[in-house]
PyMOL Python script that loads the backbone (N, CA, C, O; Angstrom):
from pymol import cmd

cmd.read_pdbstr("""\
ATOM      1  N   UNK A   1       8.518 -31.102  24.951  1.00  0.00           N
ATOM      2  CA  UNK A   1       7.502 -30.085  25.126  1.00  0.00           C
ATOM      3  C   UNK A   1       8.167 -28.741  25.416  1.00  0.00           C
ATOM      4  O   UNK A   1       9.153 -28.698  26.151  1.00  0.00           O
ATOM      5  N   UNK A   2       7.611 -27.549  24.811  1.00  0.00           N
ATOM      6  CA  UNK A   2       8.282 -26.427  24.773  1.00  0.00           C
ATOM      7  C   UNK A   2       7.377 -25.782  25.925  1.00  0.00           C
ATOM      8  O   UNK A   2       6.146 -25.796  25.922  1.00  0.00           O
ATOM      9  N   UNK A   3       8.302 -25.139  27.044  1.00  0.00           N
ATOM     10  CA  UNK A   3       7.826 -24.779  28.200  1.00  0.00           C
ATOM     11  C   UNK A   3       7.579 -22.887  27.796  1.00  0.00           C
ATOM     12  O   UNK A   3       7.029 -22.263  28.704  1.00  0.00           O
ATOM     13  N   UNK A   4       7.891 -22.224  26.768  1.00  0.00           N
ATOM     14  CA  UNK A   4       7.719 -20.947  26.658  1.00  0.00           C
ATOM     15  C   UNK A   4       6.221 -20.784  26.452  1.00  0.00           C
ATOM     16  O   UNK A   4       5.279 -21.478  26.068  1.00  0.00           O
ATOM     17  N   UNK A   5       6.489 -19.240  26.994  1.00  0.00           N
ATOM     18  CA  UNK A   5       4.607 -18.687  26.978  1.00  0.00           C
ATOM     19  C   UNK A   5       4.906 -18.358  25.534  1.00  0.00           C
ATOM     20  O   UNK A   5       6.099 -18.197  25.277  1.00  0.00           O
ATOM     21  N   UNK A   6       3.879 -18.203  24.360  1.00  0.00           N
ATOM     22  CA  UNK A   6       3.420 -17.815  23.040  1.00  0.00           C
ATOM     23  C   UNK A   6       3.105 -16.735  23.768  1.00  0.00           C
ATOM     24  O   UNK A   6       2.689 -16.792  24.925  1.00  0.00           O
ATOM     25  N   UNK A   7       3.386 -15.158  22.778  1.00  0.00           N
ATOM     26  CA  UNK A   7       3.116 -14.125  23.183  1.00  0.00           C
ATOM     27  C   UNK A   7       2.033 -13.619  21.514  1.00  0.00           C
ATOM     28  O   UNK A   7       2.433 -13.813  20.366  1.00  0.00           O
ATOM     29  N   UNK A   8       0.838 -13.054  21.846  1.00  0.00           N
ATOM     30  CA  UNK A   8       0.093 -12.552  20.962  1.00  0.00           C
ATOM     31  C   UNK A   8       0.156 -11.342  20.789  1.00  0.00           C
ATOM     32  O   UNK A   8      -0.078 -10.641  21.773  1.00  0.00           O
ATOM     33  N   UNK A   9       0.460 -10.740  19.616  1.00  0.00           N
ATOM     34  CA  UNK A   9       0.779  -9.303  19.326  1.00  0.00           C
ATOM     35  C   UNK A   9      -0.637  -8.970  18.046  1.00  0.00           C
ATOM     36  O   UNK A   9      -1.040  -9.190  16.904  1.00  0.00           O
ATOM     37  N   UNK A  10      -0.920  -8.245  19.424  1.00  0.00           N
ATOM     38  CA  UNK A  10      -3.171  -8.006  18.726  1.00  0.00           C
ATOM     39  C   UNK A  10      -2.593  -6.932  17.397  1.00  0.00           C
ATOM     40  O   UNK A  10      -3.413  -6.960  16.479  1.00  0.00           O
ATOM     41  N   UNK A  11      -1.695  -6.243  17.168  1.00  0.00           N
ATOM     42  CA  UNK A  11      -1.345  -5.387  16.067  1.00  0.00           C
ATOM     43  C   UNK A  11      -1.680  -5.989  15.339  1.00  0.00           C
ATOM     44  O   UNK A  11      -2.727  -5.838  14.709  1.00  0.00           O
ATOM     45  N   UNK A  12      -0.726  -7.017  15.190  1.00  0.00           N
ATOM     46  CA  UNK A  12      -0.537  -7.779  14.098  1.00  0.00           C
ATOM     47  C   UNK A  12      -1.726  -8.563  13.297  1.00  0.00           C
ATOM     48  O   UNK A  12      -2.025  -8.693  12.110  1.00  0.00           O
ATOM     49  N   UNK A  13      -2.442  -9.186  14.999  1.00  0.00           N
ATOM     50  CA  UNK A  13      -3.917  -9.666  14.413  1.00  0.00           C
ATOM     51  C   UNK A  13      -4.740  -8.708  13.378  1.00  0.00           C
ATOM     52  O   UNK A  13      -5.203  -8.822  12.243  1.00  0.00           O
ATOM     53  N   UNK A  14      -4.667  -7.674  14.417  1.00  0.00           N
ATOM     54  CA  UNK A  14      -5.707  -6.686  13.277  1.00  0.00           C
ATOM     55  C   UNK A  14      -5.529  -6.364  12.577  1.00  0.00           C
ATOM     56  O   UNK A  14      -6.460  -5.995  11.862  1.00  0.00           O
ATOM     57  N   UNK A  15      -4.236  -6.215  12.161  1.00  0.00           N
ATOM     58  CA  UNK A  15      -3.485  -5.805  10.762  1.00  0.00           C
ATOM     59  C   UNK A  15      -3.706  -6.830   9.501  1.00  0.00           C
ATOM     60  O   UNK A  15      -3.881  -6.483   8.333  1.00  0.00           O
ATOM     61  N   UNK A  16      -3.657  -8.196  10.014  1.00  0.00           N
ATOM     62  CA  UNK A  16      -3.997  -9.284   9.472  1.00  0.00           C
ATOM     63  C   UNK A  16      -5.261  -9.234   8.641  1.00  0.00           C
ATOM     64  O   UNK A  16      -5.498  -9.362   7.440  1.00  0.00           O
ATOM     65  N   UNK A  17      -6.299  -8.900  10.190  1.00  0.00           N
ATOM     66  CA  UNK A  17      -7.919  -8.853   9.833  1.00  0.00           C
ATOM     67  C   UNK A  17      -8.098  -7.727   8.553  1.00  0.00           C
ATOM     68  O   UNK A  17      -8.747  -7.536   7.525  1.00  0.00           O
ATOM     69  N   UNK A  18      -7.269  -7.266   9.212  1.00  0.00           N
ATOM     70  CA  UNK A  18      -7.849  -5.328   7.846  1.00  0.00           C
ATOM     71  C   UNK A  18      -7.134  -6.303   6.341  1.00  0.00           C
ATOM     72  O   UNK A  18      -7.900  -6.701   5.464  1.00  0.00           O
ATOM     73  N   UNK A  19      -5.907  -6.515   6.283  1.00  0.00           N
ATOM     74  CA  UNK A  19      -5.931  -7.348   5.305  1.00  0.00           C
ATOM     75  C   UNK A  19      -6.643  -8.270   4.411  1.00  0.00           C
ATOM     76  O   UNK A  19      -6.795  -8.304   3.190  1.00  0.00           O
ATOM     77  N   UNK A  20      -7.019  -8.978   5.345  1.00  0.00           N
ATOM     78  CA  UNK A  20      -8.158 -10.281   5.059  1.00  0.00           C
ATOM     79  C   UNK A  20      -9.482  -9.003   4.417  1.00  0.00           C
ATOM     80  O   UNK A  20      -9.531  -9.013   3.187  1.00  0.00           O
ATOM     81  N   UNK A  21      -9.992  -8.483   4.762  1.00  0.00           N
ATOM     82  CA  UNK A  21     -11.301  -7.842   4.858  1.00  0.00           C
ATOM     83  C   UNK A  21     -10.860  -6.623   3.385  1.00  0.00           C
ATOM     84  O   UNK A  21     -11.871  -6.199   2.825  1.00  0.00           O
ATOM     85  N   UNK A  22     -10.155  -6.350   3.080  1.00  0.00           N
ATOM     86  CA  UNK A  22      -9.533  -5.399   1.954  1.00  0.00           C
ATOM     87  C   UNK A  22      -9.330  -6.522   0.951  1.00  0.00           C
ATOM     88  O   UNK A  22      -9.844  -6.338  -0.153  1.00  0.00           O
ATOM     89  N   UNK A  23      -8.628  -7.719   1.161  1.00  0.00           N
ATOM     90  CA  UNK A  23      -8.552  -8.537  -0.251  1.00  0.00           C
ATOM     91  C   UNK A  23      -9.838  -9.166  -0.537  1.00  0.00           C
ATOM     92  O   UNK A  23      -9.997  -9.615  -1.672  1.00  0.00           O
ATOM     93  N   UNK A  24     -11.224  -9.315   0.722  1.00  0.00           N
ATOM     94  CA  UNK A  24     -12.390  -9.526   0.501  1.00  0.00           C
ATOM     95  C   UNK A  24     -13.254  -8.561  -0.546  1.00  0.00           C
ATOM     96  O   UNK A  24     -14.093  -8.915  -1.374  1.00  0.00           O
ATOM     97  N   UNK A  25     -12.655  -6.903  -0.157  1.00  0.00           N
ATOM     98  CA  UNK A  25     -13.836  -6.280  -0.764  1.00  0.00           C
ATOM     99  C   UNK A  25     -13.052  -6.022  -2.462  1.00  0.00           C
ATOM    100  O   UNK A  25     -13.656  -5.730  -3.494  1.00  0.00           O
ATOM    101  N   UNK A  26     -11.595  -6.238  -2.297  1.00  0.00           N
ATOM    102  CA  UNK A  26     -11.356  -5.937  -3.689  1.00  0.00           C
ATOM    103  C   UNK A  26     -11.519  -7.143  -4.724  1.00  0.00           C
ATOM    104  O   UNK A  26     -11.642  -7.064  -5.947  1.00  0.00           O
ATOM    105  N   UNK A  27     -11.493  -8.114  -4.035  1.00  0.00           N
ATOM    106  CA  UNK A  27     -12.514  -9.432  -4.887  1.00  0.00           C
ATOM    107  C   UNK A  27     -13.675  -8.848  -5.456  1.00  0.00           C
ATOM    108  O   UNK A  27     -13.767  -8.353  -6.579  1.00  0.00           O
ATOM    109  N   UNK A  28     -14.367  -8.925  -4.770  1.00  0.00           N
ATOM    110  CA  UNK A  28     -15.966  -8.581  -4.872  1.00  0.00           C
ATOM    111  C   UNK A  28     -15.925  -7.153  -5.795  1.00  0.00           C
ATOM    112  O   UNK A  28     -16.704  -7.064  -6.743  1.00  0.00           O
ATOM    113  N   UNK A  29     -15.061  -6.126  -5.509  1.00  0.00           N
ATOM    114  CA  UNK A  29     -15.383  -4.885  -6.375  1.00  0.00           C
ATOM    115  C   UNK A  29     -15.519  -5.147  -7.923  1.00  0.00           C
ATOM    116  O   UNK A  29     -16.423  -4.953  -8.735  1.00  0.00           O
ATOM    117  N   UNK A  30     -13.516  -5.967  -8.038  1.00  0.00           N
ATOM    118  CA  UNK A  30     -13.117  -6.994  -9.391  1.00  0.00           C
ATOM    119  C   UNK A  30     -14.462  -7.818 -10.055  1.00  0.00           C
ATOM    120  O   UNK A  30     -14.467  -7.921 -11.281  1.00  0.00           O
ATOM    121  N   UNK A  31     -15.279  -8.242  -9.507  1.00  0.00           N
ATOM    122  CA  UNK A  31     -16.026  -9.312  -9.739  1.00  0.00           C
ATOM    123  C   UNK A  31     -17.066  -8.687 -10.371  1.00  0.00           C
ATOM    124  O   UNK A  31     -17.626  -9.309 -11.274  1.00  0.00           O
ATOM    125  N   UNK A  32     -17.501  -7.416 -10.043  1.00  0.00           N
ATOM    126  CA  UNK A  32     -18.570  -6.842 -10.273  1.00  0.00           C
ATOM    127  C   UNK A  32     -18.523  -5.654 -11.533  1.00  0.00           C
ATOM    128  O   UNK A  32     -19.387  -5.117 -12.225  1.00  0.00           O
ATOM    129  N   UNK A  33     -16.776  -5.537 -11.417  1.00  0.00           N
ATOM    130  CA  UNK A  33     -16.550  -5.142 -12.778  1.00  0.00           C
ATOM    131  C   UNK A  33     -15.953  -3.700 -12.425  1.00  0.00           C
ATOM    132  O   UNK A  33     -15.365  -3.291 -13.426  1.00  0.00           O
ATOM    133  N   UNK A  34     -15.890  -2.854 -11.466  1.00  0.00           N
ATOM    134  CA  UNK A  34     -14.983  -1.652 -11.196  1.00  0.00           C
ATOM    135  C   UNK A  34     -13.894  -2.078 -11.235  1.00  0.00           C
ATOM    136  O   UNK A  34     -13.545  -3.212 -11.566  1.00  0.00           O
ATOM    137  N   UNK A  35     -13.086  -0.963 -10.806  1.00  0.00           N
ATOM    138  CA  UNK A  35     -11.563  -1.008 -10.741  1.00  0.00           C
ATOM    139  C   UNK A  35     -11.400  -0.680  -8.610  1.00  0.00           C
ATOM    140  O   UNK A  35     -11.483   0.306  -7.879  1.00  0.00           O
ATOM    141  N   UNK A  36     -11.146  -2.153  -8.420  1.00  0.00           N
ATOM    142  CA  UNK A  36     -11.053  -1.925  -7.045  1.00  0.00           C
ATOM    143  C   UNK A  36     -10.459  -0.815  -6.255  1.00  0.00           C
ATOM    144  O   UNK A  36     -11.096  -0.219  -5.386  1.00  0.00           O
ATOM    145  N   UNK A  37      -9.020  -0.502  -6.623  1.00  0.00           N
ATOM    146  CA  UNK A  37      -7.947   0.904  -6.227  1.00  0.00           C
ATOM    147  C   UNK A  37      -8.995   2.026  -6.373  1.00  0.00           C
ATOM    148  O   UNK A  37      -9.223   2.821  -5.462  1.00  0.00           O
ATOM    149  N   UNK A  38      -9.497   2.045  -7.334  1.00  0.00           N
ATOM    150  CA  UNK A  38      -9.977   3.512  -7.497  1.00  0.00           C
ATOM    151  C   UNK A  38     -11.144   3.466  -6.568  1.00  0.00           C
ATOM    152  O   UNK A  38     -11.112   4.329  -5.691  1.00  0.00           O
ATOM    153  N   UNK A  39     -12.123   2.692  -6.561  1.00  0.00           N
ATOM    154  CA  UNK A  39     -13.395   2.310  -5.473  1.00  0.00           C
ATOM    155  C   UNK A  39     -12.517   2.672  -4.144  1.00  0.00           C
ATOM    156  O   UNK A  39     -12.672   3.767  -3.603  1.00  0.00           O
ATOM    157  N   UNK A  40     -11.883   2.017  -3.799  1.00  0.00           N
ATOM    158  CA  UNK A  40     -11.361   2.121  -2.090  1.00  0.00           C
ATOM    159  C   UNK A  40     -10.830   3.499  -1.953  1.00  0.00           C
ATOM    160  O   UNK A  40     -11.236   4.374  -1.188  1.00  0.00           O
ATOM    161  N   UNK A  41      -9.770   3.563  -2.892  1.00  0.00           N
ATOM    162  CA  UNK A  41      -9.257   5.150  -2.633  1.00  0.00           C
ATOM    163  C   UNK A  41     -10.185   6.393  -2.379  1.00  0.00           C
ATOM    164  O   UNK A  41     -10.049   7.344  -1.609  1.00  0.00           O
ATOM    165  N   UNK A  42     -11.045   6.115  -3.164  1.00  0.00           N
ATOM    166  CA  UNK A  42     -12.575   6.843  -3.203  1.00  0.00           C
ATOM    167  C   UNK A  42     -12.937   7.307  -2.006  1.00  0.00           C
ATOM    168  O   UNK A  42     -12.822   8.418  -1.488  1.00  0.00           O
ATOM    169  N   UNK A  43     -13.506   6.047  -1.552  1.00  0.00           N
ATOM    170  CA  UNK A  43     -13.890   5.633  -0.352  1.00  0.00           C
ATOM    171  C   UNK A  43     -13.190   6.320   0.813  1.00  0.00           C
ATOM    172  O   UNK A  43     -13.708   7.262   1.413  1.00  0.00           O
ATOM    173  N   UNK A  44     -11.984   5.811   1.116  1.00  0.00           N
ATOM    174  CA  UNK A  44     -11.080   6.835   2.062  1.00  0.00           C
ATOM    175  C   UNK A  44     -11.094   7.988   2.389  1.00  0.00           C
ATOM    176  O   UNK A  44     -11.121   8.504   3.506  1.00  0.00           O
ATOM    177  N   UNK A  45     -11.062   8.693   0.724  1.00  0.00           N
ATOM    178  CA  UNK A  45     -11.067   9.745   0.708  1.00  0.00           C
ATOM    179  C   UNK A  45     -12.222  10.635   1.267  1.00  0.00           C
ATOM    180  O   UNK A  45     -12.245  11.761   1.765  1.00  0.00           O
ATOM    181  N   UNK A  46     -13.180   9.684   0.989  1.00  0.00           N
ATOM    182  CA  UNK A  46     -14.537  10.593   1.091  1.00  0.00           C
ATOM    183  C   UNK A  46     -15.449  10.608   2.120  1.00  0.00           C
ATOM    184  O   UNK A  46     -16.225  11.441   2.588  1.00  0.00           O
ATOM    185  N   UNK A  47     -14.921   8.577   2.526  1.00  0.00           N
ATOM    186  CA  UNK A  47     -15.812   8.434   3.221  1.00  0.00           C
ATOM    187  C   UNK A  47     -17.156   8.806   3.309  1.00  0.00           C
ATOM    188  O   UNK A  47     -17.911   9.368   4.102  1.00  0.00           O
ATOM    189  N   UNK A  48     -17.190   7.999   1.584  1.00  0.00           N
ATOM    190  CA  UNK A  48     -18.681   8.154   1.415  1.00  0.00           C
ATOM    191  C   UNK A  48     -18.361   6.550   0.569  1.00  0.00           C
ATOM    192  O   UNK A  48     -17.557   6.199  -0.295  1.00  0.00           O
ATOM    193  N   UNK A  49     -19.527   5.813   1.396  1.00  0.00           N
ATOM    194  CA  UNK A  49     -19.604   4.108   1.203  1.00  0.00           C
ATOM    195  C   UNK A  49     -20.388   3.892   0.238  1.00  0.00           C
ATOM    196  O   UNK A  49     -20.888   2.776   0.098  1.00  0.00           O
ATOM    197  N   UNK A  50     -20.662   4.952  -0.650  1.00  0.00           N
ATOM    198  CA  UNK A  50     -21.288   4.497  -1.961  1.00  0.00           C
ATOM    199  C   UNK A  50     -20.167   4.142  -3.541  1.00  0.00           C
ATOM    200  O   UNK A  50     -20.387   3.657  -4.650  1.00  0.00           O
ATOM    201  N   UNK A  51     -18.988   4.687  -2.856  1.00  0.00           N
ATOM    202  CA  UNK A  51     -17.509   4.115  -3.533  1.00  0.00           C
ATOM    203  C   UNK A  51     -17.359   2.622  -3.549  1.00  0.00           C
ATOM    204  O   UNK A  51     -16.634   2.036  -4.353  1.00  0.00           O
ATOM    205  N   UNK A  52     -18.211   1.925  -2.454  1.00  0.00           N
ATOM    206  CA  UNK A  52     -18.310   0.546  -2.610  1.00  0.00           C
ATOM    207  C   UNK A  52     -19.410  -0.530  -2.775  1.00  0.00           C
ATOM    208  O   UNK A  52     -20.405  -0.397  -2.062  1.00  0.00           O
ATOM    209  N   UNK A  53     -19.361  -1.461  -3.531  1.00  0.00           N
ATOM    210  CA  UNK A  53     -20.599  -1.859  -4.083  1.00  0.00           C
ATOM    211  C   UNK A  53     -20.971  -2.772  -2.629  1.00  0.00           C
ATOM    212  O   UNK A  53     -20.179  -2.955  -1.705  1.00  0.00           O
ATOM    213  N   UNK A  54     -22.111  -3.181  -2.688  1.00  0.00           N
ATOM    214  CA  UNK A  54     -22.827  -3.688  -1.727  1.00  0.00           C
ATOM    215  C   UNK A  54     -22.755  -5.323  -1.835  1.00  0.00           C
ATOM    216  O   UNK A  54     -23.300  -6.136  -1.087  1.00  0.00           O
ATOM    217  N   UNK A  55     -21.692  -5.645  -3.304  1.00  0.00           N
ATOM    218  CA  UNK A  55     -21.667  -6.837  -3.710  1.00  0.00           C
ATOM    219  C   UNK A  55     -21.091  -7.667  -2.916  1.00  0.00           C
ATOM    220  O   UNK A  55     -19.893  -7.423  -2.779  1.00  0.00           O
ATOM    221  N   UNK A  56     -21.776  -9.254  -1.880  1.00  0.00           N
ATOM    222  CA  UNK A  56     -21.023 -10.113  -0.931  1.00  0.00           C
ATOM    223  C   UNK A  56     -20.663  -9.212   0.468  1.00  0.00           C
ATOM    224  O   UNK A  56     -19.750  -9.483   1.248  1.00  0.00           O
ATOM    225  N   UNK A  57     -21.533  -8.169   0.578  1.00  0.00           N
ATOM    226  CA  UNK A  57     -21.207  -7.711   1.913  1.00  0.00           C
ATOM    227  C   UNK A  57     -20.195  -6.468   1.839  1.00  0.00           C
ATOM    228  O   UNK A  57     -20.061  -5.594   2.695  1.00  0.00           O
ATOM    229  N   UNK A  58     -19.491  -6.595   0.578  1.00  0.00           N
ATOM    230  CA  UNK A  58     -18.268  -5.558   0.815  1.00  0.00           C
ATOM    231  C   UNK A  58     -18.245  -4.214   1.427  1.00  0.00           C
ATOM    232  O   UNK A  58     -17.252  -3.789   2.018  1.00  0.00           O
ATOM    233  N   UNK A  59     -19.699  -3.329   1.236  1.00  0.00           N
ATOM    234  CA  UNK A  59     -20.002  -1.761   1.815  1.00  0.00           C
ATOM    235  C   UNK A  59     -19.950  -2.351   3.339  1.00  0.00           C
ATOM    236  O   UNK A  59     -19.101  -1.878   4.094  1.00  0.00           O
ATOM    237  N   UNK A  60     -20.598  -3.099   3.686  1.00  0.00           N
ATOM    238  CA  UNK A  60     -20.948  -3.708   5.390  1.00  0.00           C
ATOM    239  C   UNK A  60     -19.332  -4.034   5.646  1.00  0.00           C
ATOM    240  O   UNK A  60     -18.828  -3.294   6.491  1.00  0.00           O
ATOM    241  N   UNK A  61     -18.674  -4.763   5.208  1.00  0.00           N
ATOM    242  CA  UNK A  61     -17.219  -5.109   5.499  1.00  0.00           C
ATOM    243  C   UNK A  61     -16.381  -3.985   5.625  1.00  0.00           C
ATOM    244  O   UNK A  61     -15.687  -3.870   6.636  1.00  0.00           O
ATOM    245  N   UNK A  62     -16.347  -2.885   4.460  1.00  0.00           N
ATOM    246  CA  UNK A  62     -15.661  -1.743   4.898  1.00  0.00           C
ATOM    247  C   UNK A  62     -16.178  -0.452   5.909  1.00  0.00           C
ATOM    248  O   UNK A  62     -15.703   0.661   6.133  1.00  0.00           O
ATOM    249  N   UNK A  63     -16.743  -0.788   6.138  1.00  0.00           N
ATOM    250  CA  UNK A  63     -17.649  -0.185   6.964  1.00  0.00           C
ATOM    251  C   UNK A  63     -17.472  -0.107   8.361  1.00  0.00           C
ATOM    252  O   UNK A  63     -17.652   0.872   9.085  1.00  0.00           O
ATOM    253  N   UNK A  64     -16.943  -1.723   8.790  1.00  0.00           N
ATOM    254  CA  UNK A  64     -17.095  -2.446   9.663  1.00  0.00           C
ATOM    255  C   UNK A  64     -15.529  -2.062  10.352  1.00  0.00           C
ATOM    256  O   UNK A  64     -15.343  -2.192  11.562  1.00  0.00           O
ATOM    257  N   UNK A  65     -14.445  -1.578   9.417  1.00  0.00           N
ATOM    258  CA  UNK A  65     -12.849  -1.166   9.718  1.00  0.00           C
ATOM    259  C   UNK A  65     -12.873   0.455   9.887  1.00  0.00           C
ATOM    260  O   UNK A  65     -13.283   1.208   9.004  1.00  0.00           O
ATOM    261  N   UNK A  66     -12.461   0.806  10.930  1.00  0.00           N
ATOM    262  CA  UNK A  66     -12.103   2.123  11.104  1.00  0.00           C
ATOM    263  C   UNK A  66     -11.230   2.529   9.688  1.00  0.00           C
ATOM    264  O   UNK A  66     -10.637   1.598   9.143  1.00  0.00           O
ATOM    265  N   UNK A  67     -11.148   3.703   9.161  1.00  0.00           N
ATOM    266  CA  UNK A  67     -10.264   4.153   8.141  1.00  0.00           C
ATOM    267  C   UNK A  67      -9.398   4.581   8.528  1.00  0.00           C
ATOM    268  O   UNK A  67      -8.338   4.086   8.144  1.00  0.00           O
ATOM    269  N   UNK A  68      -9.356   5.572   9.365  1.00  0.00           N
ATOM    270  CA  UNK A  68      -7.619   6.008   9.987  1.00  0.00           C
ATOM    271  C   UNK A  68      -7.117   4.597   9.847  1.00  0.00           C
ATOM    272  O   UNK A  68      -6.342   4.366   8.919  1.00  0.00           O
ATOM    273  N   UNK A  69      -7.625   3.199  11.022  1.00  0.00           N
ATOM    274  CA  UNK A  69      -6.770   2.134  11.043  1.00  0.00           C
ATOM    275  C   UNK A  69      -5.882   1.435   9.579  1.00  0.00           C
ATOM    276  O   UNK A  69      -4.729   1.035   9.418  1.00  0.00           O
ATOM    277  N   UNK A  70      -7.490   1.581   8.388  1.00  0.00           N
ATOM    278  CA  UNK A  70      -6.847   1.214   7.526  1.00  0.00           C
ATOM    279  C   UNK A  70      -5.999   2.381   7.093  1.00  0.00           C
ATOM    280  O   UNK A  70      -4.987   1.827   6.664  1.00  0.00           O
ATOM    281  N   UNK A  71      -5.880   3.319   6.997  1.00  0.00           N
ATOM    282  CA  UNK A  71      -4.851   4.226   5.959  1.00  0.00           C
ATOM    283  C   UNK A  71      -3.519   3.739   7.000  1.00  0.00           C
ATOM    284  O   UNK A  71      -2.620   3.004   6.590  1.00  0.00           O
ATOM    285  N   UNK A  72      -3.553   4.078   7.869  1.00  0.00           N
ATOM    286  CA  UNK A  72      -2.570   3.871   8.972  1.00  0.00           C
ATOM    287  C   UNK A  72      -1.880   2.468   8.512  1.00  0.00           C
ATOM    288  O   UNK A  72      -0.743   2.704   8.105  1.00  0.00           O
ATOM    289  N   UNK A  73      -2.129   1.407   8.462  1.00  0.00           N
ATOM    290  CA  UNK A  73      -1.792   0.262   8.348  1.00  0.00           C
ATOM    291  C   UNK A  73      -1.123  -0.012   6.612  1.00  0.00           C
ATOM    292  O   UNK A  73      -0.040  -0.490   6.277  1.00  0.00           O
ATOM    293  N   UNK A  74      -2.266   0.510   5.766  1.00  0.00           N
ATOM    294  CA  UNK A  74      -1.317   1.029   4.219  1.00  0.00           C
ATOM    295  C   UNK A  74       0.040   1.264   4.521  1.00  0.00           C
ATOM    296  O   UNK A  74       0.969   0.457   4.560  1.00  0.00           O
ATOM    297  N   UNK A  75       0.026   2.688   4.765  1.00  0.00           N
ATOM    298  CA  UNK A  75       1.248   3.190   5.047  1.00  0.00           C
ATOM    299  C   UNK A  75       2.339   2.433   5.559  1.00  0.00           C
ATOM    300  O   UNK A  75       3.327   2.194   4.866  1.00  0.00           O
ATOM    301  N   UNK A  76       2.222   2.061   6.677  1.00  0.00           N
ATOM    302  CA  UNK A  76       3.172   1.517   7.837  1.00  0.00           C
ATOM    303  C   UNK A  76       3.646   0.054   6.546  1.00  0.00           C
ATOM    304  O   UNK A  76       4.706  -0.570   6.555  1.00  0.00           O
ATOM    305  N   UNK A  77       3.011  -0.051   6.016  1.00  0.00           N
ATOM    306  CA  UNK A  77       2.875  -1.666   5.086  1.00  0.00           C
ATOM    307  C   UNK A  77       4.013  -0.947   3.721  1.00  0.00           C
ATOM    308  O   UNK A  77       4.891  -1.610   3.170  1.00  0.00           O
ATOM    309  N   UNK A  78       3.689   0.573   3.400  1.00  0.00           N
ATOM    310  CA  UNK A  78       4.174   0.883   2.094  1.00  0.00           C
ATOM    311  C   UNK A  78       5.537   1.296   2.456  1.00  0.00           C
ATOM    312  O   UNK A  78       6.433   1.179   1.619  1.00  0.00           O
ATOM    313  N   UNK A  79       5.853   1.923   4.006  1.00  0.00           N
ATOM    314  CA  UNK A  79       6.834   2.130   3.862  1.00  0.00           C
ATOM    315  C   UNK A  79       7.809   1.074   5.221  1.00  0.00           C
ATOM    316  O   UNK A  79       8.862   1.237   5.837  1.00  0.00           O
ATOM    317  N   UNK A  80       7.135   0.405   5.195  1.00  0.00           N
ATOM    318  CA  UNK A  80       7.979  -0.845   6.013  1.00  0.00           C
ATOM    319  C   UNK A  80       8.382  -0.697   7.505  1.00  0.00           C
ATOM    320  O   UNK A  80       9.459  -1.192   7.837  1.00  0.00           O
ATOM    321  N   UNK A  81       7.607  -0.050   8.458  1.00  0.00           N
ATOM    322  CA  UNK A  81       8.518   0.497   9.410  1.00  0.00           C
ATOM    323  C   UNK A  81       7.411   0.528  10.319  1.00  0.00           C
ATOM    324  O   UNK A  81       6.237   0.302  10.024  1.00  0.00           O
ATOM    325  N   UNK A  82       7.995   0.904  11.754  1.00  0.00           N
ATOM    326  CA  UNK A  82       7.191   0.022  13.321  1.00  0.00           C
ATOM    327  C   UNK A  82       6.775   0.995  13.437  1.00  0.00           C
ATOM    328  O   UNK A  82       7.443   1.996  13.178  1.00  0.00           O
ATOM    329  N   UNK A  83       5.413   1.061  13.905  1.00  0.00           N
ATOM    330  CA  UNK A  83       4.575   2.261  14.454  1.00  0.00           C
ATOM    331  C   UNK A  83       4.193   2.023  15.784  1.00  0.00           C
ATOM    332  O   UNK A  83       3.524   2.858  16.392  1.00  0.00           O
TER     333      UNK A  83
END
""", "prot")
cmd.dss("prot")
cmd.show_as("cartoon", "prot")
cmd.util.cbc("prot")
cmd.orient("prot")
């Protein structure tokens, strides 16, 4: 039996979650027949949630993630490095 404490690093969780919840809505964008990149980028940019279709929840799902967090988390992801 391993006597160490497991340490939870919530970054990571949420980084996870924003993940999970971004490959959710770019399913659903794909599915419905846009071009997901361009929908989200949209979106970011404008922060206007009509960049995303309402298809399976996806407008409610992105909705639901702060955007700084997600652009923030892009980044840190594109260029590999600890924030």
């Amino acid at each position: 039996m391993d006597d160490k404490t497991s340490l939870y690093d919530l970054s990571q969780i949420q980084e996870s979650l924003v993940f999970q919840t971004l490959n959710e809505i770019y399913d659903a964008l794909e599915e419905r027949g846009y071009n997901p990149i361009n929908q989200i980028v949209g979106y970011l940019i404008t922060n206007d949630p009509g960049y995303i279709s309402s298809y399976k929840d996806a407008r409610k799902k992105m909705l639901s993630i702060d955007r700084a967090t997600v652009l923030a988390i892009i980044l840190k992801e594109f260029l590999k490095c600890d924030i």
